[in-house]
C-alpha positions in Angstrom: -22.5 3.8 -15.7 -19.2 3.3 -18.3 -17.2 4.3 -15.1 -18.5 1.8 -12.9 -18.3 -0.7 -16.2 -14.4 0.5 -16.6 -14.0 -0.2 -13.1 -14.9 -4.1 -13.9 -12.2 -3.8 -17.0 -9.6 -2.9 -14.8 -11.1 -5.4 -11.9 -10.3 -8.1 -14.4 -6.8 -6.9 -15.8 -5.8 -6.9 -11.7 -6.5 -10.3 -11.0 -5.1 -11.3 -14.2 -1.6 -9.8 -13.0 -2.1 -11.1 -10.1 -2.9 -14.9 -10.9 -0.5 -14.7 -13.7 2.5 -14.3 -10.5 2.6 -17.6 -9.3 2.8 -19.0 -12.6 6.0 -16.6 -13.2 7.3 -17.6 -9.7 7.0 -21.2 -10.9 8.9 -21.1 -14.3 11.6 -19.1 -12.5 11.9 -21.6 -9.7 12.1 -24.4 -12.2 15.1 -22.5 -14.1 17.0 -22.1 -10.8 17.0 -26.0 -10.4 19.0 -26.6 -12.9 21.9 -25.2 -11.5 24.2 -22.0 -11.7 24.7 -20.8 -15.6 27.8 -18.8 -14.0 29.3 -23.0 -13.6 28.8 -23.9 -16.8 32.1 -25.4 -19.1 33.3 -23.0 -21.7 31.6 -24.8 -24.5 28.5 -24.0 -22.9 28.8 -20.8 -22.3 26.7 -19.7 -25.5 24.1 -21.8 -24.6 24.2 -20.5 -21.5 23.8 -16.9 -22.1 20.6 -17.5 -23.4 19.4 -19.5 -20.3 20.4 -16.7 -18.0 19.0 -13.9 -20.4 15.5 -16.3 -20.1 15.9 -16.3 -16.5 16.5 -12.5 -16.6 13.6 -12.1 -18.4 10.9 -14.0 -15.6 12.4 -11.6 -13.4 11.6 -8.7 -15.1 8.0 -10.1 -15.8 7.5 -10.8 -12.5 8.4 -7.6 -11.4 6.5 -6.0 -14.2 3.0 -7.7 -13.5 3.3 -7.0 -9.3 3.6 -3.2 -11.0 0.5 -4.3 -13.4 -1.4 -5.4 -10.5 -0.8 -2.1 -8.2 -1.7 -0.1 -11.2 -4.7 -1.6 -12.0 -6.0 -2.0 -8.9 -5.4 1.8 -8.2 -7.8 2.5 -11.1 -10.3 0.0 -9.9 -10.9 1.6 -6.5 -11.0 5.2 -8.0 -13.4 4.6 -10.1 -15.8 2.8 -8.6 -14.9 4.4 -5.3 -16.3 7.3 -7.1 -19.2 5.9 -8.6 -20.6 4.9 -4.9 -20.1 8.2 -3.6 -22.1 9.6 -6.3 -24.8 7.1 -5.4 -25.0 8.5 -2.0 -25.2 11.9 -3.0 -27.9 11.3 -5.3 -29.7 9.1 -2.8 -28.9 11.7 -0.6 -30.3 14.7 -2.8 -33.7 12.2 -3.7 -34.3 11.4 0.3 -33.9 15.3 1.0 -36.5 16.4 -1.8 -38.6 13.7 -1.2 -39.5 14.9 2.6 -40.2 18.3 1.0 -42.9 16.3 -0.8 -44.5 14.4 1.6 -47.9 14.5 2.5 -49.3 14.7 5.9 -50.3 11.1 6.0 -47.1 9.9 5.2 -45.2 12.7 7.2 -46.8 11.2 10.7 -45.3 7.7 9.7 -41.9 9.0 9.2 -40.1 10.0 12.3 -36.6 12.8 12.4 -34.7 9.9 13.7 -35.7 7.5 10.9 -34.7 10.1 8.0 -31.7 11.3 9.2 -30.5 7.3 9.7 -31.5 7.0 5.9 -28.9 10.0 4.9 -26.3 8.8 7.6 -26.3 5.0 7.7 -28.8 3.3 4.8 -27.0 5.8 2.2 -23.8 4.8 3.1 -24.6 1.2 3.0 -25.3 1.4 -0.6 -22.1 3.7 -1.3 -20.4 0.7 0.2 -22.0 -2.7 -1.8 -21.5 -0.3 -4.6 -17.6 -0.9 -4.0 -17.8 -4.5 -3.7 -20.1 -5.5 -6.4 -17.3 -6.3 -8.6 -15.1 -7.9 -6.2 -18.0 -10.7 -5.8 -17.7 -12.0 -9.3 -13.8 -11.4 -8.9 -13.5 -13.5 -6.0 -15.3 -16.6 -7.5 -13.5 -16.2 -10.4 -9.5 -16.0 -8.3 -10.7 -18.8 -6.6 -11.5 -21.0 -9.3 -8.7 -20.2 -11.1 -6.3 -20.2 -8.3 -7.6 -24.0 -7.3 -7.2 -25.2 -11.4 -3.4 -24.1 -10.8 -3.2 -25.8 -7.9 -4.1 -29.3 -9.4 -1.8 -28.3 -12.4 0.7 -27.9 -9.5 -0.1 -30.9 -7.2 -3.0 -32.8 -8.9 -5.7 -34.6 -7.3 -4.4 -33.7 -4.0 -5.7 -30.2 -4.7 -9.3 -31.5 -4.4 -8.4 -31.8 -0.2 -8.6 -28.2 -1.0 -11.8 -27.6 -1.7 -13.1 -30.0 0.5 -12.1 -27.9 3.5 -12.9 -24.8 2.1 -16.4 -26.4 1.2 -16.6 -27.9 4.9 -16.5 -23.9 6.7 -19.0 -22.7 4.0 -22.5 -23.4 6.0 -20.7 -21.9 9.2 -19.5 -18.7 7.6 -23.1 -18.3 5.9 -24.6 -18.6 9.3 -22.2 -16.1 11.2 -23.0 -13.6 7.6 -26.4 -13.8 7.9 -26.7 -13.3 11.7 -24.1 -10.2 11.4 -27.1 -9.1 9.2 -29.9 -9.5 11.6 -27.8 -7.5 14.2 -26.9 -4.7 12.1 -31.0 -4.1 10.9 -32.0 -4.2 14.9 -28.8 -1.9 15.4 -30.5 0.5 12.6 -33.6 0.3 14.2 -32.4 1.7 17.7 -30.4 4.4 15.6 -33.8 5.2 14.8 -34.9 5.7 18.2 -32.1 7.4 19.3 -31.6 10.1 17.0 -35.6 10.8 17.1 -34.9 10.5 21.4 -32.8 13.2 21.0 -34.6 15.3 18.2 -37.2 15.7 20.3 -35.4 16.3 23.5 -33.5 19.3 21.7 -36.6 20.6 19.9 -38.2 20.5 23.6 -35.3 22.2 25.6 -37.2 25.1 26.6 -39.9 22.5 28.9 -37.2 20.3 29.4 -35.4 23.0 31.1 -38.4 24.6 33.0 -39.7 21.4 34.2 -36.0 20.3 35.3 -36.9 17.2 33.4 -33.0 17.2 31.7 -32.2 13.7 33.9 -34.8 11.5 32.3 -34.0 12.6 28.9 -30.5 12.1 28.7 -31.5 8.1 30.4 -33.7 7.8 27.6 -31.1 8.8 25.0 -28.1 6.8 27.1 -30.6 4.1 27.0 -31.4 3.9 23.2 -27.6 4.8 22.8 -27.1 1.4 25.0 -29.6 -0.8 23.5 -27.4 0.3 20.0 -24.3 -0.4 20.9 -25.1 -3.9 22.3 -26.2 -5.1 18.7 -22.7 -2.8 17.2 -21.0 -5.5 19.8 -22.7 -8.7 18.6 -21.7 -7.4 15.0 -18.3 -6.9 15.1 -18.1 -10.2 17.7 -19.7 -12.0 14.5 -17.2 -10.7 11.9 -14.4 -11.3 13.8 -15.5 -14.9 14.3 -16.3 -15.2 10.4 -12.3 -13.6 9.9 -10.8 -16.3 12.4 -13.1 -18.7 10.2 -11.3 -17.3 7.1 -8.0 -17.6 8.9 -8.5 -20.9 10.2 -9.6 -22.3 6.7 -6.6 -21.2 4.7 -4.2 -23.1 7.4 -6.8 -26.1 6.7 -6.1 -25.7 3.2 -2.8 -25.9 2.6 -2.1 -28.6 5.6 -4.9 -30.5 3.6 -3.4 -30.5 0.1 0.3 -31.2 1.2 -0.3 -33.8 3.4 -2.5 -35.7 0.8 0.3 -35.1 -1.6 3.0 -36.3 0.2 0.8 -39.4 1.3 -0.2 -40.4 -1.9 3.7 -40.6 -3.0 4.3 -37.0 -4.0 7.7 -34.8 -3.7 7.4 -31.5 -3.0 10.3 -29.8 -4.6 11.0 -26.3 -4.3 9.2 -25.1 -7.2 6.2 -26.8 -6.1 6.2 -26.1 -2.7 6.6 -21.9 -3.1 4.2 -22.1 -6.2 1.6 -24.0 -4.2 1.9 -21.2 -1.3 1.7 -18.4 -3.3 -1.6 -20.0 -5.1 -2.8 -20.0 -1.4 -1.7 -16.5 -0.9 -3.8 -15.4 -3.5 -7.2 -17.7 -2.3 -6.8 -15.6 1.0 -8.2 -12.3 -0.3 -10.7 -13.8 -2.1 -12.0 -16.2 0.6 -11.9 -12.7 3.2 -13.9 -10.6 0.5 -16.7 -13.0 -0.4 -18.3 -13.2 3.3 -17.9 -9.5 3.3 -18.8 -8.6 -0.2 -22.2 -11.5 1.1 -22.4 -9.3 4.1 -22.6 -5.9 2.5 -25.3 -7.1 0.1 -27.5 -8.0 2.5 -27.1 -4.9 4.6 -27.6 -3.2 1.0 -30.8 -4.8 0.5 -32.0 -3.7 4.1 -30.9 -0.4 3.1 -32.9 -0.3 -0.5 -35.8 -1.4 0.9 -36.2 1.5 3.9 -35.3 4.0 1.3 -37.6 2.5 -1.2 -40.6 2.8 1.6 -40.2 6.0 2.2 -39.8 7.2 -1.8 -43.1 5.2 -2.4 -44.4 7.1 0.7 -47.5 9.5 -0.7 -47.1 12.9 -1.9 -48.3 16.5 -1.5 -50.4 16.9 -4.7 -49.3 19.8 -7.1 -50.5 21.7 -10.0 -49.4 20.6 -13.4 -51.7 23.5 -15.3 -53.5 26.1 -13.1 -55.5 27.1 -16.2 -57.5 23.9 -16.9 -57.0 23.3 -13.1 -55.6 20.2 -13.4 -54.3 18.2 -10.3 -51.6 15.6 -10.0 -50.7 13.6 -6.7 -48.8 10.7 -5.6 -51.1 8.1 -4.3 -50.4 4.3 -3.9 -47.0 4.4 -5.2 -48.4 5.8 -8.7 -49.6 8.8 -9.8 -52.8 10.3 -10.2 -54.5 13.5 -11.9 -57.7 14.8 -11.6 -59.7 18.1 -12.4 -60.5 20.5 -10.2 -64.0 22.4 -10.0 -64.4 25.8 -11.4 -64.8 27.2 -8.0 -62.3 25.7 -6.6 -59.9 28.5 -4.9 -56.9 28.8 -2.3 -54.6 26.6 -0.7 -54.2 23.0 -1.2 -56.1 22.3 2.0 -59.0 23.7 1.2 -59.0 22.5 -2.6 -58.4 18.4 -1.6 -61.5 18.6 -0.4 -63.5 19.7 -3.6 -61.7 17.3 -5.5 -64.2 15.4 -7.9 -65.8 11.7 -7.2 -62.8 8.8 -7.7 -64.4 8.1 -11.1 -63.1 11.0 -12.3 -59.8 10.3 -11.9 -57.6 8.7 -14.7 
């Protein structure tokens, strides 16, 4: 809602502090090269006081917008921090009620394990993309920024840039996209495990009688097993697509300098700590799109197990016991019917003296 949009507000003030630092560091570093005011002849001493009160004052800017920044981003993750656990506990409360409403049909296809993996893990999936949604749009937007200072900075030589950022693209999609697969099979043997052990611990008395405690626990160690292999294969893949990250910053800036110095550039200092900065600031945003890619597409896993289960069919109920009128959830709509006059008693005995289909609206 208006705190998740404030969120974005404050999202874009950040990065605006943030991008507006090198450009600071850059007008500072240029007033430095021309020498020490403190050396100037007396003559020049007037004009001089206002160079180092100019100087004085990109320091105090700088400072001010790495404050900015901090600020802003504090608000930022508080608020839509917030607005993610809020999703969860609503998701949380709607999974909860909706079991209540289940009807038998449906109940059969929903194991223990499966729900309780939808509170614990598909819940907190969405809580999470929740908390990156802004920092996708972000990203792009640092980056492009961030490259159009660079070729301010250097010029075309900043195009050897996005060339090898471009290049590790495919290879980071692939290792995003696999991390994906593994963490939906690592859901599903959640799945297994937690309704392994629902129903070992609901069972406890036979277990116990029948001494049958030993091939329990194998099953549970085993679905436990099966789970942690596809954890390992995840995090094996994210730290693969970090080292890509890594690896394609270095690839960066050797890129752009050494095109810049070959095509009969000087790097001067004001250049040079301008031009790393700039690269400073494309190394959060190159870590948080994979991620923010990452968490999306766990997200949508998510959404669409929760999405089957609160399409699952319903229990019907009563809307108006006088004109015996009855309202159920059936195909993922809903529909009402009347009931006969003699119709008495439970729901279980009254579904079956339900009227013909045609008289349903």
């Amino acid at each position: 809602g208006a705190r998740f949009l404030a969120g974005g507000v404050f999202r874009l003030l950040s990065d605006a502090s943030q991008l507006g630092t090198p450009v600071l560091l850059n007008l500072l570093l240029e007033y430095l090269q021309q020498g020490d005011a403190l050396a100037a002849p007396d003559e020049e001493k007037e004009s001089e006081k206002g160079t180092l009160a100019y100087g004085i004052g990109l320091a105090l800017l700088l400072f001010t917008s790495q404050l900015a920044q901090s600020l802003f981003d504090n608000q930022y993750f508080w608020r839509v921090l917030r607005s993610g656990i809020q999703a969860r506990a609503v998701l949380c409360s709607q999974v909860s009620a909706k079991v209540l409403r289940l009807s038998h049909g449906a109940r059969a296809t929903q194991s223990t394990g499966r729900l309780n993996a939808l509170i614990a893990a598909d819940a907190e999936a969405i809580e999470l993309c929740i908390g990156t949604l802004h920092l996708v749009w972000s990203a792009l937007l640092r980056i492009c920024v961030a490259l159009f200072l660079l070729y301010l900075q250097l010029g075309p030589s900043a195009f050897s840039a996005v060339a090898a950022m471009v290049l590790l693209i495919p290879l980071q999609t692939s290792l995003v996209m696999r991390s994906a697969r593994a963490q939906k099979r690592s859901l599903q043997h959640t799945d297994e495990r937690v309704r392994a052990l629902s129903e070992a611990v609901g069972s406890i008395t036979t277990l116990k009688c029948y001494a049958w405690e030993g091939p329990a626990l194998a099953r549970v160690l085993g679905c436990r097993e099966s789970e942690l292999e596809w954890l390992r294969v995840r995090v094996v893949l994210n730290a693969l697509n970090f080292a890509m990250i890594s690896l394609n910053l270095t690839m960066m800036a050797a890129s752009t300098f050494t095109t810049f110095t070959l095509t009969g550039g000087v790097l001067d200092a004001s250049k040079t700590f301008t031009s790393i900065a700039l690269f400073g600031n494309l190394q959060g945003p190159l870590f948080l799109v994979p991620q923010a890619v990452s968490q999306l597409v766990s997200a949508r896993v998510s959404v669409r197990r929760l999405d089957e289960l609160l399409q699952a069919e319903e229990l019907p109920t009563f809307i108006d016991e006088e004109e015996r009128v009855a309202t159920w959830s059936e195909g993922g709509g809903e529909r009402r019917g009347y009931l006969p006059p003699s119709a008495s008693g439970e729901w279980e005995s009254l579904s079956e003296q339900l009227p013909p289909p045609a008289w349903r609206w």
